[in-house]
N, C-alpha and C positions, 0 to 999 in steps of 0.2 A: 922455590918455596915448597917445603914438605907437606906433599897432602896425604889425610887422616885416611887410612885406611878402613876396611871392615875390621880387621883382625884387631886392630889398633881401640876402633871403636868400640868392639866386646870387651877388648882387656879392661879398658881405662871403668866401662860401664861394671862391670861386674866388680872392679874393686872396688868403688865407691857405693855400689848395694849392698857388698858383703861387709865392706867396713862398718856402714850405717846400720847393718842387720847387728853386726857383731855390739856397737854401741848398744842395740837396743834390747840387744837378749838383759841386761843386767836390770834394765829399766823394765822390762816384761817380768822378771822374776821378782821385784819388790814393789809389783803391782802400781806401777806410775801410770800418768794419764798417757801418755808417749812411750807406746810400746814399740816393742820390735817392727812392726808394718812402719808405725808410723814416723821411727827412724831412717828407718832403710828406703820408705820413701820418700824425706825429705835428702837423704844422701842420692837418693837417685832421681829428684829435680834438679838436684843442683850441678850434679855431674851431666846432664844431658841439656842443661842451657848452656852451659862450658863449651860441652862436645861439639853444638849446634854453631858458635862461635868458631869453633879449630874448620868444623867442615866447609863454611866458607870459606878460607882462608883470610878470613880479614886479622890482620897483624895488633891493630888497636881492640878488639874485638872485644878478647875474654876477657881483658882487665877491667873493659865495663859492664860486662856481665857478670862479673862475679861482685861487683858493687852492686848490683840491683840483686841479686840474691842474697846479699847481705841486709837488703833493705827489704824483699821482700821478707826475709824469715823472721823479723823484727816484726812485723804482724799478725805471721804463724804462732811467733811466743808468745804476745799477748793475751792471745786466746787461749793460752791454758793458765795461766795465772789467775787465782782467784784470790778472791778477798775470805779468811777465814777469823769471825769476832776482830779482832784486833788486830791480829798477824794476816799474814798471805803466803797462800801455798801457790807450789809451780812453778817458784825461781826456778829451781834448781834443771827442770821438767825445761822453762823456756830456752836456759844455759844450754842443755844439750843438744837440744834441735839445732841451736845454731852451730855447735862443734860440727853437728853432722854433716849439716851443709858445707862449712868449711872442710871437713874430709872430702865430700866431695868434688868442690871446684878443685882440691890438689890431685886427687886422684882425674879428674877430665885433664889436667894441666899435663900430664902425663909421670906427675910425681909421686907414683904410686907408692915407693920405699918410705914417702915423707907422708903421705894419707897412712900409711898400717903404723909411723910413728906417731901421728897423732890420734889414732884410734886408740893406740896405748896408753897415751896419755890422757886423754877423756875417763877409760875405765879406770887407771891409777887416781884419778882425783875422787873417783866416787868408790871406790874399792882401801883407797888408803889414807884418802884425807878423811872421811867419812868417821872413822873410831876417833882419829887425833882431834876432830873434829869437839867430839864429844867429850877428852879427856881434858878440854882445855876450857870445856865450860864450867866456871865457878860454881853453879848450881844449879845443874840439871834438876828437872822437874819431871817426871815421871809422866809420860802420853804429853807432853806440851810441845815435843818439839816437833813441828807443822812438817818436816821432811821424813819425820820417822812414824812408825806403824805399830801398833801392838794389836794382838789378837785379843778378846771380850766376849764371853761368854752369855746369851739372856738365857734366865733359865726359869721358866714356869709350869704352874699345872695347873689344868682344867677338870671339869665336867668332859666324860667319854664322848658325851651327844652335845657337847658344843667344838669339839676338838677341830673339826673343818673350818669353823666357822674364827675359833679365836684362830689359829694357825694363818686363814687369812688377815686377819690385825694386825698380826706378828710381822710377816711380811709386809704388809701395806707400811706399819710404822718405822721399819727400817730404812724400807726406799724413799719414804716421804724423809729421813733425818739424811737422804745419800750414806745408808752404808746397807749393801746389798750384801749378805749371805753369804761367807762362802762356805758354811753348811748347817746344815738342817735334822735333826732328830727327833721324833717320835717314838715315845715307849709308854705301853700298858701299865700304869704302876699296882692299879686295882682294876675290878671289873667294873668300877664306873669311876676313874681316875686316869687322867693320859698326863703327860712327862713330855712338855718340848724344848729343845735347846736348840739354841743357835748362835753361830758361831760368825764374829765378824771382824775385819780389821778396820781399825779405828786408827788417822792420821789427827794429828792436834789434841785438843781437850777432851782426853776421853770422859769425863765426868759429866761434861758438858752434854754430849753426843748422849751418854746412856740414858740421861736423865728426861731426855727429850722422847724418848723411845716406854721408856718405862711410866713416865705421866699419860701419855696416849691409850696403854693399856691398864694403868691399875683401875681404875673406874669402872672395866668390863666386869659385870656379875658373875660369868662364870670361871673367871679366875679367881682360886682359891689361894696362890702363890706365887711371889713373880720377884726375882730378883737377878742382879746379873754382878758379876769378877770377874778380872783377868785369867786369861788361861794359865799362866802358869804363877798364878797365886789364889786358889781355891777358897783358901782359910778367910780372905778380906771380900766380902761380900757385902753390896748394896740392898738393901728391903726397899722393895715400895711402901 
C-alpha cells in the first residue's frame, strides 16, 4: 500500500492552492463576491480532506470524501447567491467554488496534470464563453445583465460649509444601496462651492441602483446639483 509522503503531501497541497488562487485572480479582478482567498481556500479544503483520506490509507476513503465536499460546497454556494429584484446574482460566483473544489480533490488525488487542466478550463469558460455569451443574446439591455459590471458616476455640488457633512450622505447612501466607492473626489469649484464625484460599479439594474441613491440625497438643502452617468457616456446624464 503507497503511503503519502511529506513531499507528496506539499506537492498535491500546493497545487490545488495555486490552482484555486489561479481561478480566483479572474474573479478578484472583476470584483466578484468569491475572490482569490476565497478560491484558493476552498481549493485548499478540498485538497486537504482528500490528503487526510490518502494519509490514512484507507482504500475506500477519498471517494467519499470527495462526495461530502461536493456536498459540503453546495452550502458554501448557496451563500453567495442572492436574489436581485427579479433575477439572482452569484450563479456564476457559486459555479466557481465548486470547480475549485473539484480542482482540488484532483489535485489531492494525485492528478495534478488533470487539476492545471481543469483550472484551464474554469478560466476558458469565464474568459471565452463570457463575450459569446453576450453575442448570442437577442437583446442585451444595457447594466441588466446581473453577471456584468459597469462603472457610474454621482456627481454633485454643495455649499463649502456643508461639504463634510453632504460627503457623509454620499457615502452613507451608497453603502445603504450596497454599492461602496471605488472612488471618491472633492474639488473647490468657488470659494463657497465644493464639486463631489464618485465613482462606483454597478452589477444589474443600473437605473434602478442610481435612482435609490440619488432620491436619498436630492431633498438635502445643501445640495445645489446632483446628478449621475455612466463613465464612459458623459453626454447621458440623469437630474434629480
Amino acid at each position: 500500500m503507497h503511503t503519502l509522503t511529506t513531499f507528496e503531501f506539499l506537492l498535491r497541497l500546493a497545487t490545488g492552492v495555486g490552482c484555486g488562487a489561479v481561478i480566483g485572480v479572474e474573479r478578484q479582478w472583476r470584483a466578484r463576491m468569491a475572490g482569490l482567498r476565497t478560491n484558493a481556500l476552498v481549493a485548499a479544503g478540498a485538497t486537504l480532506f482528500v490528503l487526510y483520506s490518502e494519509a490514512v490509507a484507507d482504500t475506500g476513503s477519498p471517494t467519499r470524501v470527495a462526495s461530502y465536499v461536493v456536498s459540503g460546497i453546495g452550502f458554501l454556494g448557496g451563500g453567495v447567491i442572492l436574489r436581485d429584484g427579479a433575477g439572482v446574482r452569484g450563479l456564476n460566483t457559486a459555479a466557481t467554488l465548486w470547480c475549485s473544489a473539484a480542482v482540488g480533490v484532483l489535485a489531492a488525488s494525485g492528478k495534478l496534470n488533470f487539476a492545471v487542466l481543469g483550472t484551464l478550463a474554469v478560466l476558458a469558460v469565464h474568459l471565452v464563453l463570457r463575450p459569446a455569451g453576450r453575442l448570442l443574446d437577442r437583446a442585451p439591455a444595457a447594466g441588466t445583465d446581473p453577471d456584468s459590471s459597469v462603472d457610474a458616476i454621482v456627481h454633485l455640488e454643495c455649499e463649502r460649509r456643508s461639504e463634510s457633512h453632504i460627503r457623509a450622505l454620499l457615502l452613507q447612501a451608497l453603502a445603504a444601496s450596497g454599492l461602496p466607492p471605488t472612488g471618491l473626489r472633492a474639488r473647490r469649484e468657488r470659494a463657497d462651492l465644493t464639486s463631489l464625484r464618485a465613482t462606483v460599479a454597478i452589477s444589474g439594474d443600473v437605473a434602478q441602483a442610481m435612482e435609490q441613491v440619488i432620491s436619498r440625497l436630492s431633498l438635502e438643502p445643501g445640495v445645489s446639483d446632483l446628478h449621475w452617468h455612466l463613465e464612459d457616456d458623459p453626454e447621458h446624464e440623469s437630474m434629480a
